[in-house]
C-alpha positions as CSV (number, residue, x, y, z in Angstrom):
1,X,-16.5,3.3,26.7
2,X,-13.0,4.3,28.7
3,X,-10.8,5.6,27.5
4,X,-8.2,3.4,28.1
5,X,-9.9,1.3,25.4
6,X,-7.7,0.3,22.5
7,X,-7.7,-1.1,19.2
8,X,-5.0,-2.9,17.3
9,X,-4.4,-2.1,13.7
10,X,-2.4,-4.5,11.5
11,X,-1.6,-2.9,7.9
12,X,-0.4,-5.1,4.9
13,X,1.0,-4.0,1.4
14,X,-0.1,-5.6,-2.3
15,X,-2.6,-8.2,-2.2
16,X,-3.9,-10.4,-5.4
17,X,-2.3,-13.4,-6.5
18,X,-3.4,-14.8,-9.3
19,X,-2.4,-18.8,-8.8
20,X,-2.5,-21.0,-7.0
21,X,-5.3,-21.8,-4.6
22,X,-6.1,-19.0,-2.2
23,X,-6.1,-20.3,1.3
24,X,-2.5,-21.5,1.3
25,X,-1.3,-17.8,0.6
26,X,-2.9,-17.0,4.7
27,X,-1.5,-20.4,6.0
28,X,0.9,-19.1,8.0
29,X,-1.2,-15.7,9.3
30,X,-3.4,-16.9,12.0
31,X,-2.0,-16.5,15.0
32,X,-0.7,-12.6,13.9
33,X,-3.9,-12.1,12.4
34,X,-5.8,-13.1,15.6
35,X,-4.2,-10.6,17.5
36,X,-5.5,-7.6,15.4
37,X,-8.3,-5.9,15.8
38,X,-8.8,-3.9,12.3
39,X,-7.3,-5.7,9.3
40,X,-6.0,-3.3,6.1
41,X,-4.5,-4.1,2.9
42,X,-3.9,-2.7,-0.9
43,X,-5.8,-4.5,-3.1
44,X,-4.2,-5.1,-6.4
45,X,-6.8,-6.7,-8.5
46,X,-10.2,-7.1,-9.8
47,X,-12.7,-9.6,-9.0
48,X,-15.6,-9.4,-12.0
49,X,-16.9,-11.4,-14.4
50,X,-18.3,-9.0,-16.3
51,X,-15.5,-8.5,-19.3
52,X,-17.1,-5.9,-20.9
53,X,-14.1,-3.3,-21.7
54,X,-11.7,-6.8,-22.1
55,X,-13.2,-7.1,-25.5
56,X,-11.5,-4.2,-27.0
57,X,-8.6,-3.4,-24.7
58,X,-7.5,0.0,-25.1
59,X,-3.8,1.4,-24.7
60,X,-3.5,1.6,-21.2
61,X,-4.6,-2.1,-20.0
62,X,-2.3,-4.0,-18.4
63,X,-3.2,-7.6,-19.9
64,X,-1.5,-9.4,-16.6
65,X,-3.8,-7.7,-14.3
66,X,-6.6,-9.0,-16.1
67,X,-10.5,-9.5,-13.8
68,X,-10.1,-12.8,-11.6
69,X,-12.5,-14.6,-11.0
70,X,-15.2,-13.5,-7.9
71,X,-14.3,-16.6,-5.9
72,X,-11.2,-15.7,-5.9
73,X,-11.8,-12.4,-4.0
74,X,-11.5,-15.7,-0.6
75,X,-8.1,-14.1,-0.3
76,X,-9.1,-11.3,1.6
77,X,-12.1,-12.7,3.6
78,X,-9.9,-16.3,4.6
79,X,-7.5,-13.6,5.8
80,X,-9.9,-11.4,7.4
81,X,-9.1,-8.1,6.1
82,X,-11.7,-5.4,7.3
83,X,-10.7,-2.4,5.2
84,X,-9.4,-2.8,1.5
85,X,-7.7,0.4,-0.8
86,X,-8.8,0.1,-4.1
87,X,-6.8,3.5,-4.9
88,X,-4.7,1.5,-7.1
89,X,-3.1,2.0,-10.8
90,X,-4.9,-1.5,-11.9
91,X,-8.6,-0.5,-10.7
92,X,-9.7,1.1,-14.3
93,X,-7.5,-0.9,-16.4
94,X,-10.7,-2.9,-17.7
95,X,-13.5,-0.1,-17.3
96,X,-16.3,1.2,-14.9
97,X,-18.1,-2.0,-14.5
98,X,-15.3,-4.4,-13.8
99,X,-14.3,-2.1,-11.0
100,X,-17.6,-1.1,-9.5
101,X,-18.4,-4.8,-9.9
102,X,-15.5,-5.7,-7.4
103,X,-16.6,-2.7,-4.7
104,X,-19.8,-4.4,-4.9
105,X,-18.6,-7.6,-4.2
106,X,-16.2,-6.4,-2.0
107,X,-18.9,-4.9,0.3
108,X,-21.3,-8.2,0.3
109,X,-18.9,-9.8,2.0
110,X,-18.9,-7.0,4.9
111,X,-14.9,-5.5,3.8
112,X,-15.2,-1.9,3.2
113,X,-13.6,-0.1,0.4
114,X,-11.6,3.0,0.2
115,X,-10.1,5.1,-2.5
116,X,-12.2,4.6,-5.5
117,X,-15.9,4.6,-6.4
118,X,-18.6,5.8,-9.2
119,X,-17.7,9.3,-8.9
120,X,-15.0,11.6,-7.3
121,X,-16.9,12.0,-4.0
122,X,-17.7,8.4,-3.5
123,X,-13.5,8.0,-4.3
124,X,-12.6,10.8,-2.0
125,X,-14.7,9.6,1.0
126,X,-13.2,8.5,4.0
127,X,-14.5,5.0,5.5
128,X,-14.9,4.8,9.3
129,X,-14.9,1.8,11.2
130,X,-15.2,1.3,15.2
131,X,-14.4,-1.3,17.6
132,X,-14.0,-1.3,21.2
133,X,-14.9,2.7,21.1
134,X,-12.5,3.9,19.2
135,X,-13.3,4.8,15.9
136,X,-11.0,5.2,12.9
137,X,-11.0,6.9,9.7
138,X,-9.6,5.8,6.6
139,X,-8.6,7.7,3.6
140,X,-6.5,6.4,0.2
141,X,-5.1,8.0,-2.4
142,X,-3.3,7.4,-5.8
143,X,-0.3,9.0,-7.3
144,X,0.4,6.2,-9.6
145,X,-2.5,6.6,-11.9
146,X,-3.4,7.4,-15.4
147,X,-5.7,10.7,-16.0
148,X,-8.4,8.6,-17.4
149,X,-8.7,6.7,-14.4
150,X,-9.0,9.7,-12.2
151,X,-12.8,9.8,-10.7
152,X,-14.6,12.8,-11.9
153,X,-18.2,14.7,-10.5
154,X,-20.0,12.0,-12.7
155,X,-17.0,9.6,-13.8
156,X,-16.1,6.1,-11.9
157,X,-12.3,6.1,-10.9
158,X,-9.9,6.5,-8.0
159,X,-9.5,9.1,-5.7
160,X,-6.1,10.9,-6.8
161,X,-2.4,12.8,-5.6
162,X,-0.8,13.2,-8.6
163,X,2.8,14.7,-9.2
164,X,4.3,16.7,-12.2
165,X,7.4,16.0,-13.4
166,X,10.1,18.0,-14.7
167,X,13.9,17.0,-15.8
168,X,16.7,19.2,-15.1
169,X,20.5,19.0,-16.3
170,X,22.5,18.3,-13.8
171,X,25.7,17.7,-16.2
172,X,27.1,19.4,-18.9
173,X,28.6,15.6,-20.1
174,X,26.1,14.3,-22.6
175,X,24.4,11.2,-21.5
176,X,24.6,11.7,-17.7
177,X,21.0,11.2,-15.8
178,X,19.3,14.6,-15.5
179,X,17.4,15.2,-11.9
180,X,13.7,14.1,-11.8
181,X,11.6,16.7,-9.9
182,X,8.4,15.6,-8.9
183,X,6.0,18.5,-7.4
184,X,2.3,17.2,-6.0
185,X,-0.9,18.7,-7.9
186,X,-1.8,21.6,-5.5
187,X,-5.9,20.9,-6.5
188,X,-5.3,17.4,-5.1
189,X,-3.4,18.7,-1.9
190,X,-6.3,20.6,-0.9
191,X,-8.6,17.8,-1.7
192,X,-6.8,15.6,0.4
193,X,-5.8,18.2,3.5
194,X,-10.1,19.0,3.1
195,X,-11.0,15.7,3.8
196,X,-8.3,14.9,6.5
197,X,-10.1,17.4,8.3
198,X,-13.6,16.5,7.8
199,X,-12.2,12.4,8.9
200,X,-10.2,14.5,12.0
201,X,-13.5,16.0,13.3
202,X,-15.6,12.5,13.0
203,X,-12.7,10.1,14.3
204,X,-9.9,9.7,17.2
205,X,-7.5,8.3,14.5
206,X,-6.9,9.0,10.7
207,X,-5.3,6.6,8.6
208,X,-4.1,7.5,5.2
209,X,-3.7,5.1,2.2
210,X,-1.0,6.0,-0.3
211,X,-0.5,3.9,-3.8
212,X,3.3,5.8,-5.2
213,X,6.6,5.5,-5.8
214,X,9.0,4.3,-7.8
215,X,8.2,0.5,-8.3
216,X,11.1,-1.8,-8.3
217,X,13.7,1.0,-7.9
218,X,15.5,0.0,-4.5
219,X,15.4,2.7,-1.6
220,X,14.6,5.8,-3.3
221,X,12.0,8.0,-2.3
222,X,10.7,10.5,-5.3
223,X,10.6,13.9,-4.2
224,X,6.8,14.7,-4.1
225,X,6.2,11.6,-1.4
226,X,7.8,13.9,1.6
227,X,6.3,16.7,0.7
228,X,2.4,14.9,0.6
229,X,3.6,12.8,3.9
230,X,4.6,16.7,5.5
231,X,0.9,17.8,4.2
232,X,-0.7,15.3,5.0
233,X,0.8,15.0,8.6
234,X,0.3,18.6,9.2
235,X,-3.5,18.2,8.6
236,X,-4.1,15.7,10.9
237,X,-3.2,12.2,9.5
238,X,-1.7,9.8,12.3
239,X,-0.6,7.1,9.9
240,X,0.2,6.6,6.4
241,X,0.7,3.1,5.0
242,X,2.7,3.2,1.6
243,X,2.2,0.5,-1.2
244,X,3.1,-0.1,-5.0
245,X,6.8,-0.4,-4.8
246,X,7.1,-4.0,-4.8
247,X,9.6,-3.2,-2.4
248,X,9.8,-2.1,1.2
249,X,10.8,1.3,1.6
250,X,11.6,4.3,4.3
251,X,9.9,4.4,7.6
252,X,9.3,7.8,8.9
253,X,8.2,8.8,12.5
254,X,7.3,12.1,14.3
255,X,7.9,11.0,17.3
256,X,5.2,7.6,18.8
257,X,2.3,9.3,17.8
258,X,2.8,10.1,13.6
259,X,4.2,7.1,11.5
260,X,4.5,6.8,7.4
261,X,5.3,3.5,5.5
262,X,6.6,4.3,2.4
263,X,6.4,1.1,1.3
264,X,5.2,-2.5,3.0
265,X,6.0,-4.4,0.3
266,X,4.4,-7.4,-1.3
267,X,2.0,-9.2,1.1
268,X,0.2,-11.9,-1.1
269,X,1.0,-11.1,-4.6
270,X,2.0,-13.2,-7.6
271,X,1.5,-12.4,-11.1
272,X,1.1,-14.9,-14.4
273,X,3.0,-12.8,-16.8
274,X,6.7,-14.1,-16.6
275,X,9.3,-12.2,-17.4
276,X,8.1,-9.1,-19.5
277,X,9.9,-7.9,-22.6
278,X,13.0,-6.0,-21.0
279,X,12.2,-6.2,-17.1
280,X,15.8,-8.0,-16.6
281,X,17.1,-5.3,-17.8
282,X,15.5,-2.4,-16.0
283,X,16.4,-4.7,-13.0
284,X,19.9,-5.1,-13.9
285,X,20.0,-1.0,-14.1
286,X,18.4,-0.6,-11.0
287,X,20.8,-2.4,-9.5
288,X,18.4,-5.7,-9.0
289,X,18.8,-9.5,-8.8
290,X,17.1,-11.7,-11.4
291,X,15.1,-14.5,-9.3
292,X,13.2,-15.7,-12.0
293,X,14.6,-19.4,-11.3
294,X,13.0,-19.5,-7.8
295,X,10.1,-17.0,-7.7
296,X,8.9,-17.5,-11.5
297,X,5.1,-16.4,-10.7
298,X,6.5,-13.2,-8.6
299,X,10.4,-12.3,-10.0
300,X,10.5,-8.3,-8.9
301,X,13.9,-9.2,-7.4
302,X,14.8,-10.9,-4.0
303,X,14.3,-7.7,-1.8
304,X,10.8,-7.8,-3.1
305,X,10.9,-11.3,-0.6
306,X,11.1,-8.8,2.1
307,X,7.7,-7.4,3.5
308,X,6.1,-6.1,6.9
309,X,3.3,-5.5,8.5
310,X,2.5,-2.7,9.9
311,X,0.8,-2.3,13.4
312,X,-0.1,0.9,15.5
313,X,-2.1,0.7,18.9
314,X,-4.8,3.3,18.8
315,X,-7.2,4.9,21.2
316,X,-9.3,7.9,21.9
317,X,-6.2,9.8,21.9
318,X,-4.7,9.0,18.6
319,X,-2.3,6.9,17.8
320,X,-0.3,5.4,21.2
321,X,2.6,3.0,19.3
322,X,3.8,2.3,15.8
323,X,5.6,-0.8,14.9
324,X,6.2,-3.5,12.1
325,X,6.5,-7.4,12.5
326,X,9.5,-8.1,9.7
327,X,7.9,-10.9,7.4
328,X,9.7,-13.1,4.6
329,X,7.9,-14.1,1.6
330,X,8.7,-18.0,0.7
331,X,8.9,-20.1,-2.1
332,X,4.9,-20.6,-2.4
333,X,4.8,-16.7,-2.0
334,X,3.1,-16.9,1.3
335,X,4.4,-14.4,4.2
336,X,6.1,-15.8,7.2
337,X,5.7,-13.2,10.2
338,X,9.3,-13.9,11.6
339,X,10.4,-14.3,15.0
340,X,13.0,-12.4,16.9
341,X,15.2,-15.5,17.0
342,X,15.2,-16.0,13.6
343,X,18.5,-14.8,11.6
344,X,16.3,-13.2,8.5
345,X,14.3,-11.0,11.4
346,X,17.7,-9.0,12.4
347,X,18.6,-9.1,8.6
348,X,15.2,-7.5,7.4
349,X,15.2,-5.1,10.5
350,X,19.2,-4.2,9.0
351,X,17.1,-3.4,5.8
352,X,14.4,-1.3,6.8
353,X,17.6,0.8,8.6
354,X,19.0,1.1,4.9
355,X,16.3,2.3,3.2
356,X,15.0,4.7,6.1
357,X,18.4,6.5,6.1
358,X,17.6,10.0,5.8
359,X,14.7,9.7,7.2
360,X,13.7,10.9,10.8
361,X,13.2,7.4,12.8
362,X,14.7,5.3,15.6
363,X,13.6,1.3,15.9
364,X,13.5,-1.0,18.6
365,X,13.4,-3.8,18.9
366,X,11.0,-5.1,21.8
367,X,9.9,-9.2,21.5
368,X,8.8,-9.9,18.0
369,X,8.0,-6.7,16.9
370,X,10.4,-3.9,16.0
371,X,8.9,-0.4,17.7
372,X,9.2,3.1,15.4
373,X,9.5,6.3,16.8
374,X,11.3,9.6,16.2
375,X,13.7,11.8,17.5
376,X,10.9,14.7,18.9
């Protein structure tokens, strides 16, 4: 192969709806699809039918995010996703066999799985898939996750970077919002910079997968994220795609060749729950709209209408070019990729400026795709 030979990744943020039928979600993704050569997204449900820990839900199942139904899993395979991250804070909400029963499935119909497996190895383990001689290595992580559902030597579960967190006056006026400090597990910083290097010594690119954040909370960025993007850079990573937000987030970029998403956003994501008891007004303190009126199977708030995907031209040599193709969730919940002529592309590119400031990028905006690089 020469090495001029190059690949074209196109990276996606929560997918799982739950309503609906499943091929009108991709209608309007084939011709961006097409042009990609690798396909990624965060998967955000389960596809089982085997019920077995839904009998006796324990404490920490989320009853929304309840096992669909297998045929379901059509979303991703209509769409042609490639690689899936199941490194997610639903995956052992309904026990081992639910969750190994949707890897399973996931890998008869030929999409490979990352982030989560029988045991902490399996999680841990990068994927690798080539085409046209370049071969890339995918990793995925949780921060967002419960420390039951962490994967152990001999215990199913996802693959984890988990954060302690501390509170710290910051006032001496009682009531006023103490500082949240967030520091990353040092045990799962090595874990994660050991297997970045094993991935860096079998692949020319490394992609790493990161469920964490602060969900719903416009803009910010918790304080561990920078400092496992910085690690995680520093080892070898060339891109880092960011999910679990709801919300897109910060872009930052060491220069064209090292790119994070903090957050793409929804993708294809609704959920049957409604309005949960007191989510208007943790919106309303977070500074959110209500949009329950018009989005009533996905009402996280009218920037959560905002998404992107991702895309990074790779080769031998790493990573050439990061961009994103600004995309607008409508009224069905399926994502329009936008076009540059469009008034709601400049508006979403105005966005992503908002919530990367502080942040080390530059964007540009070059036909329908806006380009991300640094200032080094």
């Amino acid at each position: 192969m020469k090495k001029s030979e190059k690949v074209v990744l196109l990276a996606c943020g929560d997918v799982g709806p739950v309503h609906g039928k499943m091929e009108e979600y991709g209608a309007l993704l084939g011709p961006t699809f097409a042009t990609g050569d690798i396909r990624f997204a965060q998967c955000e449900r389960l596809y089982s039918n085997a019920y077995s820990a839904a009998d006796e839900p324990g404490t920490n199942v989320n009853l929304g995010h309840g096992p669909l139904p297998p045929e379901m899993i059509s979303i991703f395979t209509d769409s042609g996703f490639d690689v899936v991250s199941l490194a997610g804070n639903h995956t052992m909400e309904w026990g081992d066999e639910v969750a190994l029963d949707t890897i399973e499935l996931f890998g008869k119909k030929g999409i490979r799985v990352v982030g989560a497996g029988p045991n902490l190895d399996a999680a841990r383990a990068p994927v690798y898939v080539e085409k046209n001689g370049v071969r890339v290595a995918f990793l995925a992580r949780c921060s967002v996750v419960r420390e039951d559902h962490v994967a152990g030597p001999n215990k199913c579960g996802v693959a984890p970077v988990r954060a302690h967190t501390t509170y710290e006056a910051v006032e001496w006026q009682a009531g006023m919002p103490p500082r949240i400090i967030t520091v990353p597990y040092e045990e799962d910083l090595q874990h994660l910079k050991a297997d970045i290097a094993e991935a860096r010594e079998a692949a020319d690119v490394v992609v790493l997968s990161l469920h964490w954040g602060l969900h719903y909370i416009p803009r910010r960025i918790a304080e561990y994220q920078p400092i496992v993007t910085k690690t995680a850079f520093d080892a070898g990573v060339d891109l880092i795609l960011g999910h679990h937000p709801h919300v897109p987030k910060a872009i930052e970029a060491r220069s064209r060749n090292k790119a994070c998403f903090y957050s793409l956003g929804n993708f294809m994501f609704s959920t049957d729950t409604g309005l949960k008891p007191g989510f208007e007004e943790k919106m309303r303190f977070n500074g959110l709209d209500s949009d329950f009126d018009e989005f009533p199977h996905c009402p996280h708030g009218r920037d959560s209408k905002r998404s992107l995907i991702a895309k990074a031209v790779l080769s031998r040599d790493g990573m050439e070019r990061a961009s994103f193709l600004p995309v607008q969730i409508d009224t069905q919940l399926r994502p329009e990729v936008l076009t540059h002529d469009d008034p709601r592309f400049i508006e979403n590119v105005d966005f992503m400026e908002w919530v990367s400031v502080g942040f080390d990028h530059r964007f540009e905006v070059e036909g329908e795709e806006v380009v991300v690089t640094g200032s080094e």
